[in-house]
N, CA, C and O atoms as a Tinker XYZ file with bonds, in Angstrom:
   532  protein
     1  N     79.639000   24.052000    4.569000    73     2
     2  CA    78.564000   23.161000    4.962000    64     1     3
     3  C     78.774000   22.741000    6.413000    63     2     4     5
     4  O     79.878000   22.460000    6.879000    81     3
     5  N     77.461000   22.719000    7.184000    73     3     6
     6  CA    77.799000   22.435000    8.578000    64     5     7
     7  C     78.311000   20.778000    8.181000    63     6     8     9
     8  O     78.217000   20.170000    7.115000    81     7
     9  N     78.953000   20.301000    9.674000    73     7    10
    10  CA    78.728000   18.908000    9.572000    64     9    11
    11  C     77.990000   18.429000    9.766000    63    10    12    13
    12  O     77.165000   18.763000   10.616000    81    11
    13  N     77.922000   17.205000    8.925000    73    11    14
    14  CA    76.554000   15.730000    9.260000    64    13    15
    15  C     76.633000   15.624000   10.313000    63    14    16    17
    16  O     77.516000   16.134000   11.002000    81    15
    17  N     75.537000   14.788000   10.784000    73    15    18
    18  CA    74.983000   14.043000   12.020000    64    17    19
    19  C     75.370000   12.805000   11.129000    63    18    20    21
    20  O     75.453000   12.618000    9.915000    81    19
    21  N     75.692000   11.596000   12.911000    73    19    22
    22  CA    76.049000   10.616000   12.653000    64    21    23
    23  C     75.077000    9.842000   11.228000    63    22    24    25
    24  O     75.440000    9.155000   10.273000    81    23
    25  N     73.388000   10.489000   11.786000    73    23    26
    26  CA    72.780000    9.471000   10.999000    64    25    27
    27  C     72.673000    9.774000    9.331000    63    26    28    29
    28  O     72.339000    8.989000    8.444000    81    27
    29  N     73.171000   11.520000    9.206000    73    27    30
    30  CA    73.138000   12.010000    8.058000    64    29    31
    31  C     74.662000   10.999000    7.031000    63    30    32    33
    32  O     74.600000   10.863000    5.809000    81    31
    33  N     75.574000   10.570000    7.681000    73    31    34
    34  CA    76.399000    9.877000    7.388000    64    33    35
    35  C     76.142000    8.341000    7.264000    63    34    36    37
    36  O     76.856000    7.594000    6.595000    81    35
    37  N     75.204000    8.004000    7.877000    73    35    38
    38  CA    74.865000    6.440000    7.989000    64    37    39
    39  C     73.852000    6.338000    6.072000    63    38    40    41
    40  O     73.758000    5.527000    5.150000    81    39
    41  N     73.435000    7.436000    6.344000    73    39    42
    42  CA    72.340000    7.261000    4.980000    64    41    43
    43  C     73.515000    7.784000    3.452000    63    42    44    45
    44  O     73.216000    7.352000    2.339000    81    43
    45  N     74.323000    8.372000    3.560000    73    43    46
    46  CA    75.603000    8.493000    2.892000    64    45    47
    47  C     76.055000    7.337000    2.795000    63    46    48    49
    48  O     75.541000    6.836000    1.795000    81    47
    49  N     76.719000    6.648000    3.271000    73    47    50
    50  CA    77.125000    5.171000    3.361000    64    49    51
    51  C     76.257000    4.344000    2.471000    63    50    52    53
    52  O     76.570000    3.827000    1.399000    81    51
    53  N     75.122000    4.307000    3.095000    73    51    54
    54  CA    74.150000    3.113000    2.778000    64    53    55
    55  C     73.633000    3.406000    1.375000    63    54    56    57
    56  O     73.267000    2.511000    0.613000    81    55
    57  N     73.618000    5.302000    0.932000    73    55    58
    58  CA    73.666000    5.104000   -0.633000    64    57    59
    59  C     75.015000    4.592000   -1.208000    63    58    60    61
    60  O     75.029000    3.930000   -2.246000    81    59
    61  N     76.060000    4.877000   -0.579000    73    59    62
    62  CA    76.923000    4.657000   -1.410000    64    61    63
    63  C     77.339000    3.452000   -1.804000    63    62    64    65
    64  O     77.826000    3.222000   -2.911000    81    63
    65  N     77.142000    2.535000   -0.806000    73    63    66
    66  CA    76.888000    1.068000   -0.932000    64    65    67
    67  C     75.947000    0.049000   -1.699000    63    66    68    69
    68  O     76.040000   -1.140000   -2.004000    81    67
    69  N     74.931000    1.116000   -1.888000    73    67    70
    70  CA    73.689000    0.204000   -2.377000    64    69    71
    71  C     74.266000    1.086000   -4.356000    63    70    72    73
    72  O     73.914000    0.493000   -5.376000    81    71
    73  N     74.744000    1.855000   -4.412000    73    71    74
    74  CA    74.656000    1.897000   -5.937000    64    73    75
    75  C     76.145000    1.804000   -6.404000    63    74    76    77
    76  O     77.167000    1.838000   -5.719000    81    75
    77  N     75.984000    1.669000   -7.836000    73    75    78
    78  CA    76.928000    1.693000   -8.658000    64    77    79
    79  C     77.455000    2.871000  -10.052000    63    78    80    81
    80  O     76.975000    4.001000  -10.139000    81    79
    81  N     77.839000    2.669000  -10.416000    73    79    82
    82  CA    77.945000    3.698000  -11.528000    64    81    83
    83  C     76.876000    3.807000  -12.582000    63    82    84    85
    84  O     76.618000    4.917000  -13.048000    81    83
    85  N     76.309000    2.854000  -12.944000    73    83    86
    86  CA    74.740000    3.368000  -13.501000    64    85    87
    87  C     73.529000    3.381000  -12.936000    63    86    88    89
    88  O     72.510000    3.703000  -13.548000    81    87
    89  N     73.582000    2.867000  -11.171000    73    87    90
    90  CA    72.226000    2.612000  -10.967000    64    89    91
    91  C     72.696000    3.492000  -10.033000    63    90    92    93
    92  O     73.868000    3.670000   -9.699000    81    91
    93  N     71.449000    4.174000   -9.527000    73    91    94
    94  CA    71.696000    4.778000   -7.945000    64    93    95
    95  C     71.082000    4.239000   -6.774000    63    94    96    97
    96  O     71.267000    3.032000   -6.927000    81    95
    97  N     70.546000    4.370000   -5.839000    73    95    98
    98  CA    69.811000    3.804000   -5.029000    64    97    99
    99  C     68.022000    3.872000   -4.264000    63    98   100   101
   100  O     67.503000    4.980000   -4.131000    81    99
   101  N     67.637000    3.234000   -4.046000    73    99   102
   102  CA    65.978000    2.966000   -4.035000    64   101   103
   103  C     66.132000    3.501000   -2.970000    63   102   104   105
   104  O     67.194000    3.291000   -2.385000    81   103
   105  N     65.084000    4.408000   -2.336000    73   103   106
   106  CA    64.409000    4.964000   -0.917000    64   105   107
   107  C     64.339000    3.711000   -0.095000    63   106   108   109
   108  O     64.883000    3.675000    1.009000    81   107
   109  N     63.446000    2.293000   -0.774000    73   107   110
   110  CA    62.929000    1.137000   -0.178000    64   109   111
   111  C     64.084000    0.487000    0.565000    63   110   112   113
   112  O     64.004000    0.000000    1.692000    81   111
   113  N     65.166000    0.539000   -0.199000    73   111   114
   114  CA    66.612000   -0.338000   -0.289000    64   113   115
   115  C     67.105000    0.304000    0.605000    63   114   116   117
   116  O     67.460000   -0.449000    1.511000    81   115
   117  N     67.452000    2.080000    0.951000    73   115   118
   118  CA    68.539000    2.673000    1.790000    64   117   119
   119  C     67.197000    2.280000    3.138000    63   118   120   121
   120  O     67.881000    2.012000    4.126000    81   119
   121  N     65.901000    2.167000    3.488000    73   119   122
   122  CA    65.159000    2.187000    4.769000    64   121   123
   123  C     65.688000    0.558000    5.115000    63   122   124   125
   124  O     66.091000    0.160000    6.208000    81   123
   125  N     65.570000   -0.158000    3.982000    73   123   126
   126  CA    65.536000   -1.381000    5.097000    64   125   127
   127  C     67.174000   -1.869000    5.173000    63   126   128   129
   128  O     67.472000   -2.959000    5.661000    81   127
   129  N     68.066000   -1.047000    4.701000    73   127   130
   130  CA    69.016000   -1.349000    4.900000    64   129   131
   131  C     69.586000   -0.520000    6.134000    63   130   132   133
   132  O     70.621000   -1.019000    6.576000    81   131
   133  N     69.255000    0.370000    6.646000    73   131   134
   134  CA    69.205000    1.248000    7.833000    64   133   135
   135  C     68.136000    0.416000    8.956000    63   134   136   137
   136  O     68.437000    0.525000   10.145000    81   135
   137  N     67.223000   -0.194000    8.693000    73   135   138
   138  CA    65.878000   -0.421000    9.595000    64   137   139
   139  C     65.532000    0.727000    9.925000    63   138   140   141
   140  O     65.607000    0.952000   11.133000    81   139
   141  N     65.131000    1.647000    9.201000    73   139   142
   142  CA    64.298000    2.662000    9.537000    64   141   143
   143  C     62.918000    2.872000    8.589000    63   142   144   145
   144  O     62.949000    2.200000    7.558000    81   143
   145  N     61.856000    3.603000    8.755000    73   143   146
   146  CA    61.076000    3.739000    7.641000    64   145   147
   147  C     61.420000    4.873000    6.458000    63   146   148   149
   148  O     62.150000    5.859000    6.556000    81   147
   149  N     60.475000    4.292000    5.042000    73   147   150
   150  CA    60.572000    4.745000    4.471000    64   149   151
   151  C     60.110000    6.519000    4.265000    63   150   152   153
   152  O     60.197000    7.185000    3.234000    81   151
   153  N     59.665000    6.906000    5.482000    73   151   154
   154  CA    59.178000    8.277000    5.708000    64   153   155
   155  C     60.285000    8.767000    6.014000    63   154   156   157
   156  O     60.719000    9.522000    5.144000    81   155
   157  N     61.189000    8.598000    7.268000    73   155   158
   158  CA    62.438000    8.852000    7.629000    64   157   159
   159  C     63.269000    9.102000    6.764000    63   158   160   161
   160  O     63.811000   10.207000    6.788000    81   159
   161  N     63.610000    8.141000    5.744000    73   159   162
   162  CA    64.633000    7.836000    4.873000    64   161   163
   163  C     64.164000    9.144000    4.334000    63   162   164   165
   164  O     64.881000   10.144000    4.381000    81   163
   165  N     62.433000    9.147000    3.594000    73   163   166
   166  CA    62.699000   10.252000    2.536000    64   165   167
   167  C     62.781000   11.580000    3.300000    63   166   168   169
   168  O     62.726000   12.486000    2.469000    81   167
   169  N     62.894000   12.077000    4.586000    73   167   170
   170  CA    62.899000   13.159000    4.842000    64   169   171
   171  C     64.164000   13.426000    5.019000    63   170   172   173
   172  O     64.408000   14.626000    4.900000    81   171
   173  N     65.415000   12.502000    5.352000    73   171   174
   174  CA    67.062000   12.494000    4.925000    64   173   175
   175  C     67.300000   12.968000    4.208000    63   174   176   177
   176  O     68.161000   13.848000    4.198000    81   175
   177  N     66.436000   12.481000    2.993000    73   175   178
   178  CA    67.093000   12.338000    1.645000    64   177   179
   179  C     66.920000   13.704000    1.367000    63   178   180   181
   180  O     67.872000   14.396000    1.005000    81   179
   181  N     65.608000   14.219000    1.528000    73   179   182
   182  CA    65.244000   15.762000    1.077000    64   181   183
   183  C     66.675000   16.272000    2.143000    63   182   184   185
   184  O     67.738000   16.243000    1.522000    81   183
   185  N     66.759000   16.589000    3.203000    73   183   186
   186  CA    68.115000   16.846000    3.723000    64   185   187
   187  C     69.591000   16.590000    3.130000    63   186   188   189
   188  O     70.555000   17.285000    3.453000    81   187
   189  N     69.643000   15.764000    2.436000    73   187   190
   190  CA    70.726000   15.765000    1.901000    64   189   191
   191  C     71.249000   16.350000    0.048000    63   190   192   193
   192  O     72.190000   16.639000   -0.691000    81   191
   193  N     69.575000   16.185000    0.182000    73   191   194
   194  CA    69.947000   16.903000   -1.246000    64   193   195
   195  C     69.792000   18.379000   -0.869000    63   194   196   197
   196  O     70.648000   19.098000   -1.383000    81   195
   197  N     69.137000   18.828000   -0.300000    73   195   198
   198  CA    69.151000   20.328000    0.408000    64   197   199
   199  C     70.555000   20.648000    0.191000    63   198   200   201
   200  O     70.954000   21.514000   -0.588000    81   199
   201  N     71.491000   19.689000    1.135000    73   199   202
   202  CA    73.047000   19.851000    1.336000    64   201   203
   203  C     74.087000   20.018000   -0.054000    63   202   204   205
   204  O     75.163000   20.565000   -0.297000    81   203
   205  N     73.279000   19.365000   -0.642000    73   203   206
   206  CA    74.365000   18.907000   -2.456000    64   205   207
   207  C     75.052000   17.909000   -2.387000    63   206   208   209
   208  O     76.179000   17.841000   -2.877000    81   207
   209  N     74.342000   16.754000   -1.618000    73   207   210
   210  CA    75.096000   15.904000   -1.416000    64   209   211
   211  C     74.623000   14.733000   -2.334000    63   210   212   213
   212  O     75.235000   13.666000   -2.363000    81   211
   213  N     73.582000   14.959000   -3.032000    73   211   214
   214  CA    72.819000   13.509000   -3.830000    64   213   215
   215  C     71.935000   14.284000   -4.423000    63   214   216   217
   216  O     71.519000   15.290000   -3.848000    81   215
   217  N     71.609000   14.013000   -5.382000    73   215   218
   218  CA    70.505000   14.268000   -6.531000    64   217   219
   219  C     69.517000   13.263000   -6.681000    63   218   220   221
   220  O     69.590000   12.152000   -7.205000    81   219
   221  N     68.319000   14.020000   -5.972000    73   219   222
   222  CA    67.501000   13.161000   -5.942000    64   221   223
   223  C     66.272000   13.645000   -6.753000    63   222   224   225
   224  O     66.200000   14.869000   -6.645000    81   223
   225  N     65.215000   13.110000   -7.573000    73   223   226
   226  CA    63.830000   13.692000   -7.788000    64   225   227
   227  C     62.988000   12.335000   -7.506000    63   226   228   229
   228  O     63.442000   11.212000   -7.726000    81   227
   229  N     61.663000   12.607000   -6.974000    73   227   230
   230  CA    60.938000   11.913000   -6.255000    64   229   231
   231  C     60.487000   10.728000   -6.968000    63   230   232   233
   232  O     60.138000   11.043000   -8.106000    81   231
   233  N     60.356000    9.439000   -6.724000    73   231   234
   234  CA    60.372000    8.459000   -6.971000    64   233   235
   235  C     61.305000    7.534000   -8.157000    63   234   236   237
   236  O     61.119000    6.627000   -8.968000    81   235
   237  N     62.235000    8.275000   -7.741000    73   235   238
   238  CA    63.333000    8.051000   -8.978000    64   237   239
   239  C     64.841000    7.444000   -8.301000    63   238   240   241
   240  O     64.916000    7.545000   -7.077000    81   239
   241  N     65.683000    7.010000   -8.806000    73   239   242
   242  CA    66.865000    6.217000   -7.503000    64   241   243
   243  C     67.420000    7.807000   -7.156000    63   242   244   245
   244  O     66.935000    8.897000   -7.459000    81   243
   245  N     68.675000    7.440000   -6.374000    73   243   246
   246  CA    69.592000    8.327000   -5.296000    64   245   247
   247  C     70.863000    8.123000   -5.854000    63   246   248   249
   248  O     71.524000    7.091000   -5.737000    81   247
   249  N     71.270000    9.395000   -6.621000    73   247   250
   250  CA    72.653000    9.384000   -6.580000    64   249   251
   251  C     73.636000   10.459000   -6.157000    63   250   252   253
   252  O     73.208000   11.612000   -6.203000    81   251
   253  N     75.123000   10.232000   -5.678000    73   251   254
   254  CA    75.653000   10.638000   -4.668000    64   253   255
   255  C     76.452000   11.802000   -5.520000    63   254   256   257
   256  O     77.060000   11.469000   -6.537000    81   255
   257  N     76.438000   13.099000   -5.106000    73   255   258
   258  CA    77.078000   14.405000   -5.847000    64   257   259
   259  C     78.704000   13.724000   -5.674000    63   258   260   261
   260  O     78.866000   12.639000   -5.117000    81   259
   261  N     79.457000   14.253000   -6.042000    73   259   262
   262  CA    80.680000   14.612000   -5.909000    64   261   263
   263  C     81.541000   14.536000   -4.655000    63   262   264   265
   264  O     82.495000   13.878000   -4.240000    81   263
   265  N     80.548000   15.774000   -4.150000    73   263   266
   266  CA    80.881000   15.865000   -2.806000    64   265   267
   267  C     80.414000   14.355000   -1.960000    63   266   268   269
   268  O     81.156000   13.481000   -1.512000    81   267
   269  N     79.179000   14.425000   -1.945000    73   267   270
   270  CA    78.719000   13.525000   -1.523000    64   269   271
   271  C     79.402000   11.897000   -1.519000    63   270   272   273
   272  O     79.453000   11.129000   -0.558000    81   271
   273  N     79.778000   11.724000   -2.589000    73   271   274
   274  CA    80.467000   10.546000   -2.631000    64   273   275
   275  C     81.643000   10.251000   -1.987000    63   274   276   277
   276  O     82.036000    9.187000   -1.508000    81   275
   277  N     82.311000   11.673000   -2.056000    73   275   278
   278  CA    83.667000   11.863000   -1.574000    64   277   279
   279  C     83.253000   11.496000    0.337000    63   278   280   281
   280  O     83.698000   10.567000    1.011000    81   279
   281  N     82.559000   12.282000    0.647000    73   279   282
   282  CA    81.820000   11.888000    2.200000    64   281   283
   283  C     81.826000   10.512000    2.759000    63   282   284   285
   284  O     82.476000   10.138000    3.736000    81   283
   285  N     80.706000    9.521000    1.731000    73   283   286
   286  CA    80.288000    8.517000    2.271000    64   285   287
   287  C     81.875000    7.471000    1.558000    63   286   288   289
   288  O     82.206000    6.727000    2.481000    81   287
   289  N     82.839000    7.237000    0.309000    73   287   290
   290  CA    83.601000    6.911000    0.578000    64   289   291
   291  C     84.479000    6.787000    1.858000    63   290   292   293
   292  O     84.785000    5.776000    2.490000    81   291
   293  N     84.727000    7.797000    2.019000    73   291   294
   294  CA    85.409000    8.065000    3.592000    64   293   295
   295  C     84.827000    7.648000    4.747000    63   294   296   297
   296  O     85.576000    7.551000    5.719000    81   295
   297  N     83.914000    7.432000    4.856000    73   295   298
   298  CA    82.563000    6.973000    5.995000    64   297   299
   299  C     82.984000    5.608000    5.989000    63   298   300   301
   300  O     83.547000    5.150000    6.983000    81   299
   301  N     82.738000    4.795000    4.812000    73   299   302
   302  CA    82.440000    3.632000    4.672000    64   301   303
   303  C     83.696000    3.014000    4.617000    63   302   304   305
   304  O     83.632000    1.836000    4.968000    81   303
   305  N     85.261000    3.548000    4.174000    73   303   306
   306  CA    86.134000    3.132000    4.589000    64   305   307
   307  C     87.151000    3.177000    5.741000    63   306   308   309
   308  O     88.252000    2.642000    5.870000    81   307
   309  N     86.209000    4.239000    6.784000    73   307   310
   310  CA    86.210000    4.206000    7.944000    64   309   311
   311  C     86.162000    2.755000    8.613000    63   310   312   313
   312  O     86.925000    2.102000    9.325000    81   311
   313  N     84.744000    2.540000    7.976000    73   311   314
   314  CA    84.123000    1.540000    9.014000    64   313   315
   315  C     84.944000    0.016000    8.313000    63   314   316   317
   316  O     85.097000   -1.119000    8.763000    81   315
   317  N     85.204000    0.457000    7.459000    73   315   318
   318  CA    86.381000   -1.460000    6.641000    64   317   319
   319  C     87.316000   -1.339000    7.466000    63   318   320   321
   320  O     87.633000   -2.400000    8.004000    81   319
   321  N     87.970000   -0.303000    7.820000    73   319   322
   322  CA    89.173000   -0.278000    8.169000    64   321   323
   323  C     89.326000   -0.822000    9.668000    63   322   324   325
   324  O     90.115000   -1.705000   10.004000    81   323
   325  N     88.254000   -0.006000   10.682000    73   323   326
   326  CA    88.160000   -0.435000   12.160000    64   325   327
   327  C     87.582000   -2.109000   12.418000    63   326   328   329
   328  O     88.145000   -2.948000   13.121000    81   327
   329  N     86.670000   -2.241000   11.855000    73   327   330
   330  CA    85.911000   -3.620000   11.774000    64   329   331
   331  C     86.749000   -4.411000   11.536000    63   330   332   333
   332  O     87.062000   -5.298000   12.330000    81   331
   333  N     87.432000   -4.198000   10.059000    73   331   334
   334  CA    88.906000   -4.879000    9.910000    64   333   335
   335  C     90.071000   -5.253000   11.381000    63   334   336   337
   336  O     90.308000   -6.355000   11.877000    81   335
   337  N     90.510000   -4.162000   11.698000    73   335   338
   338  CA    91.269000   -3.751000   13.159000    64   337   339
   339  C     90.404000   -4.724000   14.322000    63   338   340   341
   340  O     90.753000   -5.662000   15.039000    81   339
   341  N     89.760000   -4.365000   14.222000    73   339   342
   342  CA    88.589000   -5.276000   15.671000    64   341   343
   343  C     88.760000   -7.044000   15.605000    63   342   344   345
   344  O     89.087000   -7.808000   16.513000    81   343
   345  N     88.386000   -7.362000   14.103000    73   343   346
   346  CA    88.376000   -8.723000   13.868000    64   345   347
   347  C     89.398000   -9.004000   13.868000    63   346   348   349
   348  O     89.643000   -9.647000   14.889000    81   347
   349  N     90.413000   -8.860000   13.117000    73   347   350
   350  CA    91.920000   -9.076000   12.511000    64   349   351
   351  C     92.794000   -9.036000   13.895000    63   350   352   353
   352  O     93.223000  -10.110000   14.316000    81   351
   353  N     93.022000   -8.045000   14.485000    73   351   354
   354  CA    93.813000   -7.739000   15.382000    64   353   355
   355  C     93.354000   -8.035000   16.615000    63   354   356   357
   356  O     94.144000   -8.639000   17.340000    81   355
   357  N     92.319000   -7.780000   17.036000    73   355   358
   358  CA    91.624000   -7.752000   18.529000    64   357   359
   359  C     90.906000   -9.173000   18.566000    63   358   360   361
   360  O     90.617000   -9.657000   19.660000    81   359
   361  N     90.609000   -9.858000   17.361000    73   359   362
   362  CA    89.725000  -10.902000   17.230000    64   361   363
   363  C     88.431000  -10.772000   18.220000    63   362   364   365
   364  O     88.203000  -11.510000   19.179000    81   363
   365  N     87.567000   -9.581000   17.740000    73   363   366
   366  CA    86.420000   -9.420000   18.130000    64   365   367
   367  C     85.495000   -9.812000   17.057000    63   366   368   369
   368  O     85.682000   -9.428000   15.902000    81   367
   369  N     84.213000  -10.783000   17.487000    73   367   370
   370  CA    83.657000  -11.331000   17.120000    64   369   371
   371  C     83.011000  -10.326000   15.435000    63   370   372   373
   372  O     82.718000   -9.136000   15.550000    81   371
   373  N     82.917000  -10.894000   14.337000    73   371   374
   374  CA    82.376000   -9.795000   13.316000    64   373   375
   375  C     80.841000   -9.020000   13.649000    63   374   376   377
   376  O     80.773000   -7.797000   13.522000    81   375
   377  N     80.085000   -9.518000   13.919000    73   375   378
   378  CA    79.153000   -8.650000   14.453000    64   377   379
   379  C     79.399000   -7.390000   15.170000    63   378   380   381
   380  O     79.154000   -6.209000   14.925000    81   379
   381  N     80.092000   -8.173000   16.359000    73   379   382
   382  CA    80.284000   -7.022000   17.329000    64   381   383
   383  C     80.718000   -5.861000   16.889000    63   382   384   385
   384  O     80.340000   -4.690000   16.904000    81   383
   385  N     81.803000   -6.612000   16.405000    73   383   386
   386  CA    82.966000   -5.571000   14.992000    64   385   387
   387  C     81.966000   -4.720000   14.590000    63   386   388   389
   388  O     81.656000   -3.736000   15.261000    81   387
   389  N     81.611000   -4.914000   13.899000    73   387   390
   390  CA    80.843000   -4.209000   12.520000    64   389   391
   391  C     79.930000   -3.199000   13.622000    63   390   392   393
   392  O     80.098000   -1.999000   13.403000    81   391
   393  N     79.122000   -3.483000   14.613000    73   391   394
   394  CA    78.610000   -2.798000   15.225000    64   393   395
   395  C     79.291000   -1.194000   15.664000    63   394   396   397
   396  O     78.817000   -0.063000   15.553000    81   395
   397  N     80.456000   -1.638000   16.140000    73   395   398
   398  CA    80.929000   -0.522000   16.904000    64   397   399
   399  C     81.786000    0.190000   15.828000    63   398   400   401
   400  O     82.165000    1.361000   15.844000    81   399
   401  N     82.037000   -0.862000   14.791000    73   399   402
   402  CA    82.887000    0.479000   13.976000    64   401   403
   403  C     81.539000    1.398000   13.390000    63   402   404   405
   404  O     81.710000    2.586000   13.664000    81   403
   405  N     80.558000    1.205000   12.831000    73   403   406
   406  CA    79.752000    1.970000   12.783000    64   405   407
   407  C     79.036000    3.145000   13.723000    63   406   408   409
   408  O     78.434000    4.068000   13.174000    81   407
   409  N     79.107000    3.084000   14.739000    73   407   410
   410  CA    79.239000    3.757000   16.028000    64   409   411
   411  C     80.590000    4.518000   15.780000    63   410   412   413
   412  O     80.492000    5.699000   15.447000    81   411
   413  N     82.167000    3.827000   15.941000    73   411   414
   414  CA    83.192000    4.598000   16.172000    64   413   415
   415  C     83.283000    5.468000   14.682000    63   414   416   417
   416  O     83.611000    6.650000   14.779000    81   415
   417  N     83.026000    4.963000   13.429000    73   415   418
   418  CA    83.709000    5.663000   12.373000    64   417   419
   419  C     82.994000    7.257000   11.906000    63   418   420   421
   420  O     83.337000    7.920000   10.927000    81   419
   421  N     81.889000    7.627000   12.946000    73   419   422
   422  CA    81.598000    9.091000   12.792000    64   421   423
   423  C     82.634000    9.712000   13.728000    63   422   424   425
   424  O     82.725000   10.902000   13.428000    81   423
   425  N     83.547000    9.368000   14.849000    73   423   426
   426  CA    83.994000   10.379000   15.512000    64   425   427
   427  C     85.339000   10.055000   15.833000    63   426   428   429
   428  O     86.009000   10.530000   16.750000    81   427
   429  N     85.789000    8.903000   14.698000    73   427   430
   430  CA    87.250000    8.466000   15.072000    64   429   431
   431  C     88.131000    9.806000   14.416000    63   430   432   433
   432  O     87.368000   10.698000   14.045000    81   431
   433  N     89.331000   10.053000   14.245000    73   431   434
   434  CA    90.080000   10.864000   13.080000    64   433   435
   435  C     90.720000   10.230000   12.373000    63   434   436   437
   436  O     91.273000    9.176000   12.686000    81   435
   437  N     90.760000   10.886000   11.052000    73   435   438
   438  CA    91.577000    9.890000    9.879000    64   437   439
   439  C     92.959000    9.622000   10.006000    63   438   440   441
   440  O     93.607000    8.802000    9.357000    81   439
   441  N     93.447000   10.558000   11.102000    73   439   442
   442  CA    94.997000    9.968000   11.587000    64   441   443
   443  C     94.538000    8.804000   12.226000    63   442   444   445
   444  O     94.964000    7.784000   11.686000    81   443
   445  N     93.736000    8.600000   13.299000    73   443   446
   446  CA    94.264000    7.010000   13.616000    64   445   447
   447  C     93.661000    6.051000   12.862000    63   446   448   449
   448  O     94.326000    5.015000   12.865000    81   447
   449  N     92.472000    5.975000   12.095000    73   447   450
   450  CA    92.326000    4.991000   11.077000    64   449   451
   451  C     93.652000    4.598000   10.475000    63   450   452   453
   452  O     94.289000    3.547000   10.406000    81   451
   453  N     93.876000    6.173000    9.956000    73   451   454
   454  CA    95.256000    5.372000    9.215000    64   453   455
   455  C     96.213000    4.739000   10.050000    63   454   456   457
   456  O     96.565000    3.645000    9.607000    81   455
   457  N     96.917000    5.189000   11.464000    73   455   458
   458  CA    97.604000    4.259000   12.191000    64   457   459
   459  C     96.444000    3.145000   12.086000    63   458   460   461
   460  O     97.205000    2.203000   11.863000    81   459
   461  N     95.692000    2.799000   12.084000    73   459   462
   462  CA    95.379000    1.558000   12.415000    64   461   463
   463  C     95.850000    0.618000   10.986000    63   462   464   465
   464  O     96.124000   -0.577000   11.094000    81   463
   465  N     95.899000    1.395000    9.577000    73   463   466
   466  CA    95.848000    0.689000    8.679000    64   465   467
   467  C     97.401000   -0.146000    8.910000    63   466   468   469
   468  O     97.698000   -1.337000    9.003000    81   467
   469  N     98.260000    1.244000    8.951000    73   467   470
   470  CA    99.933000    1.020000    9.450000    64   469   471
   471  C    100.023000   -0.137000   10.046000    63   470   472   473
   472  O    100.675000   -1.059000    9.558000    81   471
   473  N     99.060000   -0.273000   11.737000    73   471   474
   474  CA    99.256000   -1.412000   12.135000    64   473   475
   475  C     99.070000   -2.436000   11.329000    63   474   476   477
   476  O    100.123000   -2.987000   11.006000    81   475
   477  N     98.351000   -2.775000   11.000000    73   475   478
   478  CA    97.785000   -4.353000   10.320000    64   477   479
   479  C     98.608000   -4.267000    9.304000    63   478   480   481
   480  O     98.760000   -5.398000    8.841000    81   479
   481  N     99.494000   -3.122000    8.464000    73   479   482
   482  CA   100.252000   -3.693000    7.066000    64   481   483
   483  C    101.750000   -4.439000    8.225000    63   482   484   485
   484  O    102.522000   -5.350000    7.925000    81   483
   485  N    101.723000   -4.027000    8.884000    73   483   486
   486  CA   102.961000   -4.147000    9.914000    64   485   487
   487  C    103.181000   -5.458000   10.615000    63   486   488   489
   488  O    104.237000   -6.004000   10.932000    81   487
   489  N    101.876000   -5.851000   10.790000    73   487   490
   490  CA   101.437000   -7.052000   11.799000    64   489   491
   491  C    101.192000   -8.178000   10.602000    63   490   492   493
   492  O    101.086000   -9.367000   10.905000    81   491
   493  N    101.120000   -7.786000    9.398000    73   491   494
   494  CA   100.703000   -8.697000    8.307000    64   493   495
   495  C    102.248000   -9.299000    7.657000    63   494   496   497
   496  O    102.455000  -10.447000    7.265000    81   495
   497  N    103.094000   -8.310000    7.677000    73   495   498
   498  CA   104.417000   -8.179000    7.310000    64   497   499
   499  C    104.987000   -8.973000    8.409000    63   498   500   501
   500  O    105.379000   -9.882000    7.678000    81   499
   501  N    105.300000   -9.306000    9.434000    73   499   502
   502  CA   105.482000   -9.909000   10.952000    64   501   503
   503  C    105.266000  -11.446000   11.011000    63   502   504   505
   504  O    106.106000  -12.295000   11.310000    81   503
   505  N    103.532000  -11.688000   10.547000    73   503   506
   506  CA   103.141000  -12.760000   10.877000    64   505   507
   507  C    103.359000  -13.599000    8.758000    63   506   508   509
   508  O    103.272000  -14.724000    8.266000    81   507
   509  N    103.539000  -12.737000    8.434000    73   507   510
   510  CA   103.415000  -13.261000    6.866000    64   509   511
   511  C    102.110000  -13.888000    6.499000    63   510   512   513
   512  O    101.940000  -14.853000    5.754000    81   511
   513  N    100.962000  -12.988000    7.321000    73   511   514
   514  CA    99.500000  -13.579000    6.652000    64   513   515
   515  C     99.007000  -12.701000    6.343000    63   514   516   517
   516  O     99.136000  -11.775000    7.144000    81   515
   517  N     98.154000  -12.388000    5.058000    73   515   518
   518  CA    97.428000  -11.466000    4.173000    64   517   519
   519  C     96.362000  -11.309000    5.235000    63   518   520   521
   520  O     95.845000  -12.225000    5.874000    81   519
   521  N     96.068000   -9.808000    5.346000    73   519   522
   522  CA    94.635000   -9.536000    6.691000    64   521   523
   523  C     94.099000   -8.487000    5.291000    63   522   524   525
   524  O     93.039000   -7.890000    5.479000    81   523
   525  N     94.817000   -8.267000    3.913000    73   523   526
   526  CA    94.070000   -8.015000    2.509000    64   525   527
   527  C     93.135000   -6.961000    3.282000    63   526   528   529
   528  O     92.183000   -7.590000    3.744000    81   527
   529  N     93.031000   -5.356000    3.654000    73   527   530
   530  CA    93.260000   -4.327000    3.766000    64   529   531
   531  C     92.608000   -3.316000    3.014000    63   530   532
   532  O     92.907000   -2.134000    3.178000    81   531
């Protein structure tokens, strides 16, 4: 499979976030949780199920294949992990945070996420305060 585009990963995320193990997720729910429209969203979605990444049939929720899940897990604990790092460590404001790890967590590598995790178990161990990880 080629790779996603950042935004093919943003809509990965945002299903994977919006469902649970019996529900999957609304077209309505992944657009306004993106701010994009619901035309957009559904022409993703046909893209991603193209991919095998979500099983979708039309007007029915979104749920995430296998693969797929495995994807936007990793996506989305990308972005806990840096946002985490930003606030925790850098004490950058949470907005800001959250902004740029979403930006950084399509093109960071999972080696330095994980140094970053290293840091904060390290710096948590140091200062003896839970930054809970």
């Amino acid at each position: 499979m080629d790779k996603l585009t950042f935004t093919m990963e943003n809509y990965l995320e945002a299903i994977y976030e919006l469902s649970s193990d019996k529900e999957g997720a609304r077209v309505s729910d992944i657009a306004k949780r993106l701010g994009v429209s619901k035309a957009s969203t559904n022409s993703a979605i046909v893209s991603l199920a193209e991919k095998g990444l979500i099983n979708y049939e039309k007007y029915k929720e979104i749920f995430l294949t296998e693969k797929g899940l495995e994807l936007a897990k990793s996506t989305s604990d990308k972005h806990r992990i840096i946002k985490k790092f930003f606030v925790d460590i850098l004490k950058i404001d949470r907005e800001i945070a959250d902004k740029d790890a979403c930006s950084i967590e399509h093109v960071i590598s999972r080696d330095s996420v994980i140094a970053m995790e290293k840091y904060m178990k390290g710096h948590k161990e140091k200062d003896g305060k839970n930054t809970n990880i």
